[in-house]
N, C-alpha and C positions, 0 to 999 in steps of 0.2 A: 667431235668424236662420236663415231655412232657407235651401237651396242645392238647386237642380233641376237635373238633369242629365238632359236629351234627347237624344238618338241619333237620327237620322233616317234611317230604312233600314237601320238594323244594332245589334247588341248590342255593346255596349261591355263589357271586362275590367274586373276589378275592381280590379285595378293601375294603370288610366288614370282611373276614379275618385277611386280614394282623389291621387291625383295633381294632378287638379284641383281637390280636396277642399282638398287641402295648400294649392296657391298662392292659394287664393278666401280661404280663413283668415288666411293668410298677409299677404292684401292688406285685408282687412277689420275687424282686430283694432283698428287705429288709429280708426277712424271709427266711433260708437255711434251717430250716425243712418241707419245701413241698416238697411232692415229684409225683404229678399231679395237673393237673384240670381237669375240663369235662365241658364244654359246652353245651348247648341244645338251639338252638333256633327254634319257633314255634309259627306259627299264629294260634290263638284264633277263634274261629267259629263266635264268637259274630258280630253283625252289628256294633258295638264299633269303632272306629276309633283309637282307643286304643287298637290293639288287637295283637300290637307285643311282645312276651313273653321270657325273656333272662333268663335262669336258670344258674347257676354256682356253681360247687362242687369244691371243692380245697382237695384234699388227703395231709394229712400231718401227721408226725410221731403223732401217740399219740390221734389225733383230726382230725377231718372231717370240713368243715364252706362249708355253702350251704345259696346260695341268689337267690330270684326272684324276677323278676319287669317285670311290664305288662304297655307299653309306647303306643305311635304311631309309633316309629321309634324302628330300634334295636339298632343305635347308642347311642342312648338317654337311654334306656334298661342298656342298657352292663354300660353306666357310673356310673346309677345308679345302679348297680348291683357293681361294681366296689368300691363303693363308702362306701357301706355296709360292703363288704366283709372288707376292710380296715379298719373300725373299729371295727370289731370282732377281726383280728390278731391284731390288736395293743393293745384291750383289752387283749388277750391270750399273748400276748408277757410283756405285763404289768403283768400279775398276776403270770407269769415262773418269771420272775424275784423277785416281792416278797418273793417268797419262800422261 
């Protein structure tokens, strides 16, 4: 499974990588029909102090699952973005299994 991480208008540390690195693994181990993610991070124009923006696509057989969250922080972003995605696949992995 590969994992893409874009930065839009700025370079990203490699501490905030391996970061989102962690919780995409983290959230993905469970599920063997992904077969990506994408990443997008992106600061917001607004005066907001809230204006760090974490998108996340997950490709997977059959189904797409797409989350955004707009934080102060991207750590805080990514969890909550993280945090969603986890319960749409566990919904989708609920509903494959009724079947």
């Amino acid at each position: 499974m590969d994992i893409n991480i874009n930065a839009l208008h700025f370079d990203t540390d490699k501490k905030l990588e391996d970061f989102i690195t962690k919780k995409i693994n983290k959230l993905t181990e469970k599920h063997d029909y992904i077969t990506g993610v994408n990443v997008t991070l992106k600061v917001d124009n607004s005066q907001d102090r809230e204006n760090k923006v974490t998108e996340v696509k997950i490709l997977a057989k059959g189904n797409d699952f797409f989350s955004k969250k707009q934080t102060a922080s991207f750590e805080e972003s990514t969890d909550e973005v993280t945090e969603a995605l986890r319960r749409q696949l566990n919904k989708f992995k609920e509903k494959k299994i009724g079947r």
